[in-house]
C-alpha positions in Angstrom: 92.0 187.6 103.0 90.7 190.4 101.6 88.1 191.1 98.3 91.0 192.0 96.0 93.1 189.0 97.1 90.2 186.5 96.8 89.6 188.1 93.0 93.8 187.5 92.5 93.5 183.8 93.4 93.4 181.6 90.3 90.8 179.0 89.6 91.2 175.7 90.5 90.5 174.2 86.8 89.8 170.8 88.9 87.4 172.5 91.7 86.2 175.3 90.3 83.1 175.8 92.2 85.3 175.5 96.0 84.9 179.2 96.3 81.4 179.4 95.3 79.6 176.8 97.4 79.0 174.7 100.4 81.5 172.1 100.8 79.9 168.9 102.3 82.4 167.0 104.8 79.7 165.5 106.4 75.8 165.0 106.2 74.3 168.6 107.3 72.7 168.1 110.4 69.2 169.5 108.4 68.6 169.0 105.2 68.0 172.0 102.7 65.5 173.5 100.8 64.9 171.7 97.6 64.3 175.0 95.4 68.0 175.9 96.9 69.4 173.1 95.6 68.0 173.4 92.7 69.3 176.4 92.0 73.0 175.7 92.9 73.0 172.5 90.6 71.0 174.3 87.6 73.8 177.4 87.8 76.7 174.3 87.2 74.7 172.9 84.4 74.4 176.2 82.8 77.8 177.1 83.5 79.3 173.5 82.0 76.5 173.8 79.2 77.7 176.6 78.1 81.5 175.1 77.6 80.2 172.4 74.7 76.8 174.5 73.0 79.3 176.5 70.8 80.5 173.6 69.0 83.9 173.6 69.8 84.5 170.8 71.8 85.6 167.5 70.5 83.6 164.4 70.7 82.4 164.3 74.4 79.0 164.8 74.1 76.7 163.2 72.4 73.1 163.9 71.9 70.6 164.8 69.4 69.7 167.9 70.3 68.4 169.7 73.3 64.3 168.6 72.8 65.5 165.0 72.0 67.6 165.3 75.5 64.5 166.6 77.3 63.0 163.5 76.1 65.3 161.3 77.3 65.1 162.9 80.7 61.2 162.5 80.8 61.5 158.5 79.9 64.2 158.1 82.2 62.2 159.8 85.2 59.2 157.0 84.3 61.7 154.4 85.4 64.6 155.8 87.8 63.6 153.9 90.5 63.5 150.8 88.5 66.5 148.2 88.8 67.0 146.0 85.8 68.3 143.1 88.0 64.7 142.8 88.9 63.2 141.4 86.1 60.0 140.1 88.4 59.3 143.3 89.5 60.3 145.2 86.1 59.6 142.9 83.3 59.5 146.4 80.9 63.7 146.5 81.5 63.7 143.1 79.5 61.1 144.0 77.0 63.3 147.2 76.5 66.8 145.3 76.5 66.1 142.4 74.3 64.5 145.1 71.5 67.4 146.9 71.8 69.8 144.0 71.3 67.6 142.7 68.1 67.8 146.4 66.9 71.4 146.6 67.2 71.8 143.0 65.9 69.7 144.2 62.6 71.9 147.5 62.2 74.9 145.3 62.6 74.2 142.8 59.9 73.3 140.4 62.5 70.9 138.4 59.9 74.2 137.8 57.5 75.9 135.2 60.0 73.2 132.1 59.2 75.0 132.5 55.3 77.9 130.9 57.4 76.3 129.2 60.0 72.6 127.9 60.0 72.6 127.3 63.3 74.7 131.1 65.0 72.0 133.5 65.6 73.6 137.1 66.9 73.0 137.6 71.0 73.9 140.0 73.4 73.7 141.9 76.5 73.5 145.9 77.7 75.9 147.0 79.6 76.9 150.1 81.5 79.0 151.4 78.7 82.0 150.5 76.4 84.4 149.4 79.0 81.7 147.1 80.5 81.0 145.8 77.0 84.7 145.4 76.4 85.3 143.8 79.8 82.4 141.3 79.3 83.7 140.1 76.0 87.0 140.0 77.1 86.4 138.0 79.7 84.2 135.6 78.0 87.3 134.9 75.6 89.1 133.8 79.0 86.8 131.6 80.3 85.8 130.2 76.4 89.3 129.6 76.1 90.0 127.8 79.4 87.0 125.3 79.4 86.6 124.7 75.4 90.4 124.9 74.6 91.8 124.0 77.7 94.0 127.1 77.7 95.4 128.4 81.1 97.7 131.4 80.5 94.9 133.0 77.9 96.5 136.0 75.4 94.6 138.2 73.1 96.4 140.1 71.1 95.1 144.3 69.7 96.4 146.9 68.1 98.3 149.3 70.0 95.6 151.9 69.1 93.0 149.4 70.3 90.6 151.2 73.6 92.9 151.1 77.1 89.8 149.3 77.9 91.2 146.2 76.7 94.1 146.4 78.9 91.9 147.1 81.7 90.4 143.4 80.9 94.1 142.1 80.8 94.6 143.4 84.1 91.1 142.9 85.4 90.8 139.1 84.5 94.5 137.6 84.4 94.6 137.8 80.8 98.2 139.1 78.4 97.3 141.0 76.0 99.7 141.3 73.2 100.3 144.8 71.8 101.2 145.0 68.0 102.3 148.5 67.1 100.4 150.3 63.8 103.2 152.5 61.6 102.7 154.9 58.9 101.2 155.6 56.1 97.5 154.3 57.0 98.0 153.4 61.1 96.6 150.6 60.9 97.1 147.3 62.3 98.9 144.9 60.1 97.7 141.6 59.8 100.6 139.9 59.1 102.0 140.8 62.3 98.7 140.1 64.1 99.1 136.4 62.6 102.7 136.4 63.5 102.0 136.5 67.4 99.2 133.6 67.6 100.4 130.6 69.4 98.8 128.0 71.4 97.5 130.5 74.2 96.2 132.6 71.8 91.7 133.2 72.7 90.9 136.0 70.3 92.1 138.7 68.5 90.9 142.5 68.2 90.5 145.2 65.6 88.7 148.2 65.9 85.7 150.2 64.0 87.1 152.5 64.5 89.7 153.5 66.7 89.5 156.6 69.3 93.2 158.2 68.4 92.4 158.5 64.6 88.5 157.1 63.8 90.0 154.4 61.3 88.4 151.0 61.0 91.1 148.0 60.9 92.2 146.3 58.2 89.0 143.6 59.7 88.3 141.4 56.6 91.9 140.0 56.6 91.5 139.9 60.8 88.7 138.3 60.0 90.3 135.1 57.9 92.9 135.1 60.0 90.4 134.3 63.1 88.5 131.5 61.2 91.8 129.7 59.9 93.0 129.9 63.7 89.4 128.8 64.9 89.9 131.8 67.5 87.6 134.7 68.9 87.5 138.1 66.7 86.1 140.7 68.3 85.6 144.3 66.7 85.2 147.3 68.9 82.1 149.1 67.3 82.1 151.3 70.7 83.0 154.7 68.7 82.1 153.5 65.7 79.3 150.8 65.6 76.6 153.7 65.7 77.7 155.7 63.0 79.6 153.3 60.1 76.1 151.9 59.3 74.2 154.9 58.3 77.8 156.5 56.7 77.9 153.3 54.6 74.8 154.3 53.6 75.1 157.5 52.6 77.8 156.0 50.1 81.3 156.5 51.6 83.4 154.0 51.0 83.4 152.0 54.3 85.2 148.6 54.4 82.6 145.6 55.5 83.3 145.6 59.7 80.4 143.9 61.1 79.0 140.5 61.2 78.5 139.9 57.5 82.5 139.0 57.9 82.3 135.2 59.5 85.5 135.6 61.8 83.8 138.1 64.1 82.4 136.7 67.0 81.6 139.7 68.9 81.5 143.0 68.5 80.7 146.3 71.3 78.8 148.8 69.6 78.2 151.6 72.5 74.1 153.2 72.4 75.2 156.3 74.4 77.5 158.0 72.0 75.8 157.7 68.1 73.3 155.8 69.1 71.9 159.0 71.1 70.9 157.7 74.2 71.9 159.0 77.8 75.3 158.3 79.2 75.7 155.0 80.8 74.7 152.1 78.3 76.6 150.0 75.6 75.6 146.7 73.7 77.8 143.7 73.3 76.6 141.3 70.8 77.7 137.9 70.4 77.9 135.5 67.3 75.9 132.9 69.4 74.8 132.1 72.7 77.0 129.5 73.7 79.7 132.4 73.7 77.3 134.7 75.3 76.9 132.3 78.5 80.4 132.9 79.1 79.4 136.3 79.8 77.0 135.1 82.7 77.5 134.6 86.9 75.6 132.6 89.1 75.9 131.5 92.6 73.2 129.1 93.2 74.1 128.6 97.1 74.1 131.9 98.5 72.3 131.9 101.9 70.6 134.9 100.5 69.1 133.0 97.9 70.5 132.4 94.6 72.4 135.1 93.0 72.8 135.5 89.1 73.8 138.5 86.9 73.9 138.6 83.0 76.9 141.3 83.4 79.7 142.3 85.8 76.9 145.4 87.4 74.4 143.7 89.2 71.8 147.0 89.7 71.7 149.0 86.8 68.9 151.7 86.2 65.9 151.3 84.7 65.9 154.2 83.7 68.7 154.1 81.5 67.7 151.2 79.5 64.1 152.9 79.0 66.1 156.3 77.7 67.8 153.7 75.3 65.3 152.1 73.7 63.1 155.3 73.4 66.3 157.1 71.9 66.5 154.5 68.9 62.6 153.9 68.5 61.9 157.4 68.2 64.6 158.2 65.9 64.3 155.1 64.0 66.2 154.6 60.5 65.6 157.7 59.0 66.2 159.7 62.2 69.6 158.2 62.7 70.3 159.0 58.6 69.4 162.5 59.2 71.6 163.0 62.0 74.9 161.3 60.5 74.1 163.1 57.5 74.5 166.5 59.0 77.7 165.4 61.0 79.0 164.1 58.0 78.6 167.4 56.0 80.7 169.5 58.7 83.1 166.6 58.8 83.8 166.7 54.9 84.2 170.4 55.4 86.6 170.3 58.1 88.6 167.2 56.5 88.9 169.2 53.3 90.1 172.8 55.1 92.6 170.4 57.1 94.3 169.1 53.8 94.6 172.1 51.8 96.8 173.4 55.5 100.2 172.5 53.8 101.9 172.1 57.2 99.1 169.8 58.7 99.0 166.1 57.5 95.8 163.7 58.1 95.9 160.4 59.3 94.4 158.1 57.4 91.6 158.9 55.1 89.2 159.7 58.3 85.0 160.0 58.3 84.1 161.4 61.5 87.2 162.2 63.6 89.5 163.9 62.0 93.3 163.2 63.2 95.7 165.2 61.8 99.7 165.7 62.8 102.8 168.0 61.5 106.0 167.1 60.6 106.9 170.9 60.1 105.3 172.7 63.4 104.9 171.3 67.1 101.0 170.6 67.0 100.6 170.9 70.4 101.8 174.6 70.6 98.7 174.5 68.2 96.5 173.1 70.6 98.1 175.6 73.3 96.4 178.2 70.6 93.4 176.9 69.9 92.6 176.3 73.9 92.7 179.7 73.8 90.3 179.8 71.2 87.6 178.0 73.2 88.3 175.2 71.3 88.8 171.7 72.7 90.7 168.8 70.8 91.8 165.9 71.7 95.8 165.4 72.2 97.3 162.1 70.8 100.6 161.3 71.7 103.7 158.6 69.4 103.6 160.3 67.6 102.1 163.7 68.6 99.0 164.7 66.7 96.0 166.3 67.5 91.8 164.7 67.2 88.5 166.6 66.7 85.6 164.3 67.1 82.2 165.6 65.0 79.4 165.1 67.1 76.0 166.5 66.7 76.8 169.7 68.7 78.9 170.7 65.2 76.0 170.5 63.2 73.7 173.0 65.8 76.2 175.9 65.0 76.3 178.3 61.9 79.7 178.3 60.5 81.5 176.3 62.8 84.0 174.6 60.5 84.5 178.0 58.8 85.4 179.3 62.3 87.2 175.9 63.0 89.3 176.2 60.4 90.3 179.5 60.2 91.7 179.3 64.0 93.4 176.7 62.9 95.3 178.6 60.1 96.0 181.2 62.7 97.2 178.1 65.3 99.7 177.1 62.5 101.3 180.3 62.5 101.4 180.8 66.2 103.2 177.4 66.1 105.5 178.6 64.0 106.5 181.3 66.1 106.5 179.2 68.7 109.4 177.1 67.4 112.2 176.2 69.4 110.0 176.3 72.6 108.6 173.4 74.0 104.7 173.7 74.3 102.1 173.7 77.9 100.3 170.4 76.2 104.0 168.7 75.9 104.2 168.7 79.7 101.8 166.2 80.2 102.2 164.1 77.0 106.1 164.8 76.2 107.1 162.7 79.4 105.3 159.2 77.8 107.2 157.1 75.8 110.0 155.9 78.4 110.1 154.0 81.5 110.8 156.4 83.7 108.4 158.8 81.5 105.4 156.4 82.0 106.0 156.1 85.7 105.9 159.8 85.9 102.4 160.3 84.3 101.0 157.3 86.0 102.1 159.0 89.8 100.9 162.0 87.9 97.4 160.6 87.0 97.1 159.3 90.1 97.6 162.0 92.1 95.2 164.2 90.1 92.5 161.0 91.0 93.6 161.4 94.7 92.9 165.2 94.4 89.7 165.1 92.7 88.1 162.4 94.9 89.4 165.2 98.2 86.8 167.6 99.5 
């Protein structure tokens, strides 16, 4: 093939560096030079870095700041070798771990639970992110359920807008998990029809704090009161959320109680990697006592290897993400974390206020820090078709279509990035418009959902894409 044709050939947005490097099919029969690889890897950093620096991606990343990443990096490299399974050998990782669950505890209102119950004191675990937290809690419902309630065929029932991580549990550990849809004006779960579905199998219930599609926090006092009268599990998914609500609480927004000072929750997952700053690959899930929290545990006391026990469903985790963790939220500390969401709070209210005075665009909600907005004049995906081509990255939303942009600290790092947010976003209006009639490049993913035959579709679709990228 010659230089022209190779220059003709379009990227591969899935394998985009096929064409540029070494593919590996096998081990090369010698090794190569460090400062080599080196350079290849630091070339893909720079090249990804620079697709999230300018601000416009939504959510995604989550950090403080490149000197406060470097950080990280330099506590993590004190422990990478460490394994926090070895708490012999590493007795630091459960120093680290248990601060880190008291911290969380604290920020969560974890002291407001002996007003309800002398003897609950708030627990927890670290896990290797929001699924595991999710899946952990989830699956101490189950086994709560079977050997204190004697319930076989456990169900806990979510919103529809609650994390697919949920469902993964359902499907994981054997347990039905009972979708109740959220409608308009607020999309929000409804209680009443939360309540409606309990029956004898019935472990726990969920709400979230917020939720990933629009950022809004459940309706949790009443899911709270419905949990208690039903003596059931209540667990609020803080994985988004449980970071941030505290310190925007704080700054005085209006933010519903959602935490432990409501006495139905009996867990919640609050996840340290995204708001809480630390390096991907940790999560807390905190429990109202311990008794639930041994639910959580495994042990295998007649192993031939010796016995075997694990706190969570990972039995080696790294050290040296746990140390990155609890140096994240001891160096920041209070007024770090204030400062932070105060900043992210200050583009959010600029970008929420440009969004309503759009006539065609409509928010969702009354968001904080994602911002979900959807059209009942325009096709908003022909505006995400636009604003792709922008540089800008939302996140798509589908029944009904609408678009997210998650503030994260990148926002705040760039001059005049709402201004230059918003003001695409007038212009993706108007493309829209033009566009109407057409069907839009997002809709060909997201417009076949909704059906049987639709969801079958995008799961072979999904799939395949897994089976590609997973292919040298």
């Amino acid at each position: 093939m010659s230089e022209q044709a190779k220059e003709a050939q379009p990227v591969d947005p899935f394998k985009p560096y096929s064409e540029q490097y070494q593919s590996y099919h096998a081990m090369p029969a010698k090794g190569r030079d460090r400062d080599d690889i080196l350079k290849e890897l630091s070339a893909m950093a720079e090249a990804e870095n620079a697709g999230w620096q300018s601000g416009q991606v939504s959510g995604t990343f989550y950090h403080a700041g490149e000197e406060h990443r470097a950080f990280l990096n330099r506590v993590f490299s004190l422990f990478s070798h460490a394994n926090t399974i070895q708490f012999d050998m590493c007795p630091s990782m459960f120093k680290m771990e248990s601060e880190i669950i008291s911290m969380t505890a604290k920020m969560l209102n974890g002291d407001s639970i002996k007003e309800h119950n002398a003897e609950d004191q708030v627990c927890g675990t670290v896990t290797s992110g929001g699924t595991g937290s999710i899946l952990m809690a989830m699956k101490v419902y189950r086994d709560w359920g079977r050997k204190e309630k004697g319930i076989q065929a456990p169900e806990i029932i979510m919103p529809h807008t609650a994390h697919p991580a949920f469902d993964k549990s359902g499907s994981y550990f054997g347990i039905k998990m009972v979708h109740v849809p959220v409608a308009e004006p607020d999309f929000r779960v409804d209680p009443a029809a939360v309540e409606a579905q309990i029956n004898e199998n019935t472990v726990a219930i969920v709400g979230s704090a917020g939720n990933y599609p629009y950022g809004l926090i459940d309706p949790l006092p009443a899911l709270s009161q419905i949990a208690v009268k039903h003596e059931i599990g209540f667990h609020v998914d803080g994985c988004l959320g449980g970071f941030i609500f505290p310190w925007i609480e704080k700054l005085g927004y209006d933010i519903p109680p959602f935490d432990f000072r409501l006495p139905g929750v009996t867990s919640m997952s609050a996840d340290t990697h995204k708001y809480g700053f630390a390096l991907k690959g940790t999560s807390v899930v905190l429990y109202r006592n311990n008794n639930l929290r041994r639910y959580q545990y495994f042990n295998i006391p007649d192993w031939p290897g010796g016995m075997y026990a694990s706190p969570t469903a990972a039995g080696s985790r790294s050290g040296g993400l746990t140390a990155a963790t609890w140096a994240a939220m001891v160096y920041l500390g209070e007024d770090g974390y204030m400062r932070a969401v105060r900043d992210i709070m200050k583009v959010a209210d600029e970008i929420k206020a440009g969004i309503a005075a759009i006539p065609e665009l409509l928010l969702i909600g009354e968001p904080t820090f994602v911002i979900s907005f959807r059209s009942e004049e325009v096709d908003v995906y022909h505006i995400n078709d636009f604003m792709k081509s922008r540089g800008w990255r939302f996140n798509v939303l589908q029944l009904p279509p609408a678009l997210h942009f998650c503030i994260t600290m990148p926002q705040t790092f760039v001059p005049g990035v709402a201004d230059r947010f918003l003001a695409d976003l007038k212009s993706g209006v108007e493309y829209a418009r033009s566009k109407s009639g057409t069907v839009a490049e997002t809709t060909a993913l997201y417009g076949l959902a909704g059906t049987l035959e639709g969801n079958q579709q995008v799961t072979e679709l999904i799939y395949g894409v897994f089976d590609y990228l997973y292919s040298v």
